[in-house]
C-alpha positions in Angstrom: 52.5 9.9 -13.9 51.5 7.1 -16.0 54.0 4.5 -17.7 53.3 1.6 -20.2 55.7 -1.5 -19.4 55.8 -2.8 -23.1 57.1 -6.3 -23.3 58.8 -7.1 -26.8 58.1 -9.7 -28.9 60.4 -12.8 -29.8 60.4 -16.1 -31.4 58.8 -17.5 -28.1 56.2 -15.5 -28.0 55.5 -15.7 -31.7 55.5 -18.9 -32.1 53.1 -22.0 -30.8 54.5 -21.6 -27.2 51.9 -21.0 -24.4 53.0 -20.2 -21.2 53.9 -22.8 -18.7 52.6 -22.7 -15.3 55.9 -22.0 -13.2 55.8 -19.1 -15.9 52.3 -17.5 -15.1 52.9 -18.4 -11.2 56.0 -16.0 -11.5 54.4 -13.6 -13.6 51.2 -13.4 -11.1 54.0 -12.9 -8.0 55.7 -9.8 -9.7 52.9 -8.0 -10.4 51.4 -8.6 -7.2 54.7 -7.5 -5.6 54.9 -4.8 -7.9 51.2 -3.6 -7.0 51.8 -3.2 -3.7 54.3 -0.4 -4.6 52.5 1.0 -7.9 49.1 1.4 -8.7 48.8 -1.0 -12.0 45.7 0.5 -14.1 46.0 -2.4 -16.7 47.8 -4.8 -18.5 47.4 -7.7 -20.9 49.6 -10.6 -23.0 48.5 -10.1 -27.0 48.4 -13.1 -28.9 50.5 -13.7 -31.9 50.8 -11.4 -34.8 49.7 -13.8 -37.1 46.2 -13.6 -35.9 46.3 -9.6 -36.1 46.1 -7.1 -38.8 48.1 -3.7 -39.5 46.0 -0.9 -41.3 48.3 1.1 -43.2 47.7 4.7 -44.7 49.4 6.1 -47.7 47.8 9.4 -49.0 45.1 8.9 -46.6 44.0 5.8 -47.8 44.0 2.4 -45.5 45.5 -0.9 -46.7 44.8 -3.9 -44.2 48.1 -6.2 -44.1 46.9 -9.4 -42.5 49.9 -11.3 -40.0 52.1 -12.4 -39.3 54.3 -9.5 -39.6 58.4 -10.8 -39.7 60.1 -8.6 -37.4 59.6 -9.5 -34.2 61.5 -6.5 -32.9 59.2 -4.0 -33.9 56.5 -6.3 -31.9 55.0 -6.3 -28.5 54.2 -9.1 -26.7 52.2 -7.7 -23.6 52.3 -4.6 -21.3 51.4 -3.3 -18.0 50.1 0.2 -17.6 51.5 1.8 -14.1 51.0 5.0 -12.1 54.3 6.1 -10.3 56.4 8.8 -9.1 59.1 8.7 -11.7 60.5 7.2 -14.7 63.1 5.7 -12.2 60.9 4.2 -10.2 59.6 2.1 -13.0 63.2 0.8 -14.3 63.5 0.0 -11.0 60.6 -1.9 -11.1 61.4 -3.4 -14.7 64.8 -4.6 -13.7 63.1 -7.6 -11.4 61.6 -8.8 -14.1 61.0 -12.5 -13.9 63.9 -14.3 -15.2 62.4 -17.1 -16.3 60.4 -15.2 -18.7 62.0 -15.6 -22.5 64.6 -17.6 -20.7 66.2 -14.6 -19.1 66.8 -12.4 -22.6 63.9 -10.3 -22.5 63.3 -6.8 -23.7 61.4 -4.5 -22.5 60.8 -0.5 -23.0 59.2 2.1 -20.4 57.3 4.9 -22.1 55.0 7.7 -20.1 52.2 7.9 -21.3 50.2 11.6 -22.2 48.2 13.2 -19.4 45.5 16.1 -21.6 47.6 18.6 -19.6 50.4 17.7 -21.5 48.9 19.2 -24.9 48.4 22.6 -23.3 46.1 25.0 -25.2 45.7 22.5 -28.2 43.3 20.7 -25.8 40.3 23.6 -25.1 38.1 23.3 -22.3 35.6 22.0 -25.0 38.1 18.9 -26.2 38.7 18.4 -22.4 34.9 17.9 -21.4 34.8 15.4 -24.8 37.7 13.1 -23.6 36.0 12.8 -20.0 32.4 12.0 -21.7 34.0 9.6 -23.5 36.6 7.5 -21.4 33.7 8.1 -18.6 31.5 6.0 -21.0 34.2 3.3 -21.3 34.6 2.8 -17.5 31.3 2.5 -16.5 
């Protein structure tokens, strides 16, 4: 099963703040540690929200709102995409979360992500041999 570690966005991570190197040294340690038990298929710290966008639809129509967007809670800073067992076995994993990241008050959520197989007969043979050409095409 997949998972997606999302890290929440706060005022440190929304604001001029870059990382310090104590910071990215215990960052780097964790996720090595936590790759030797998981397989980690990717991951990434996002910049800011005030250099982003949103495209929002109403009737089916797009609006591009431009950052920085004001609720921080409803951000994410970063995440780390993982293969494991169980959803337990990620909290687990989540609960040794550097603590000197966000000066120990951190947030983070854990949510699985959708294997095809999930969709059952939505996803036809036909849609299945799509999705492969195309994240085949994205890997290479």
């Amino acid at each position: 099963m997949r998972f997606m570690i999302i890290r929440k966005a706060d005022a440190n991570t929304e604001g001029d703040d870059v990382a310090t190197q104590e910071l990215a040294a215990a960052m780097m340690a964790y996720h090595e540690e936590m790759g030797a038990a998981l397989k980690i298929l990717g991951g990434d710290g996002l910049q800011p929200s005030r250099k982003g966008a949103r495209v929002q639809f109403a009737d089916g129509k797009p609006k591009v709102i431009d950052g920085p967007f004001a609720e921080t809670k409803e951000l994410i800073a970063g995440y780390t995409v993982v293969e494991a067992k169980s959803l337990a076995e990620v909290v687990e994993w989540a609960r040794r979360w550097p603590p000197i990241d966000g000066q120990g008050a951190v947030q983070l959520e854990i949510r699985q992500l959708y294997e095809i197989e999930d969709f059952g007969e939505a996803f036809t043979p036909k849609l299945k041999e799509q999705a492969d050409r195309i994240f085949q095409n994205q890997k290479g």
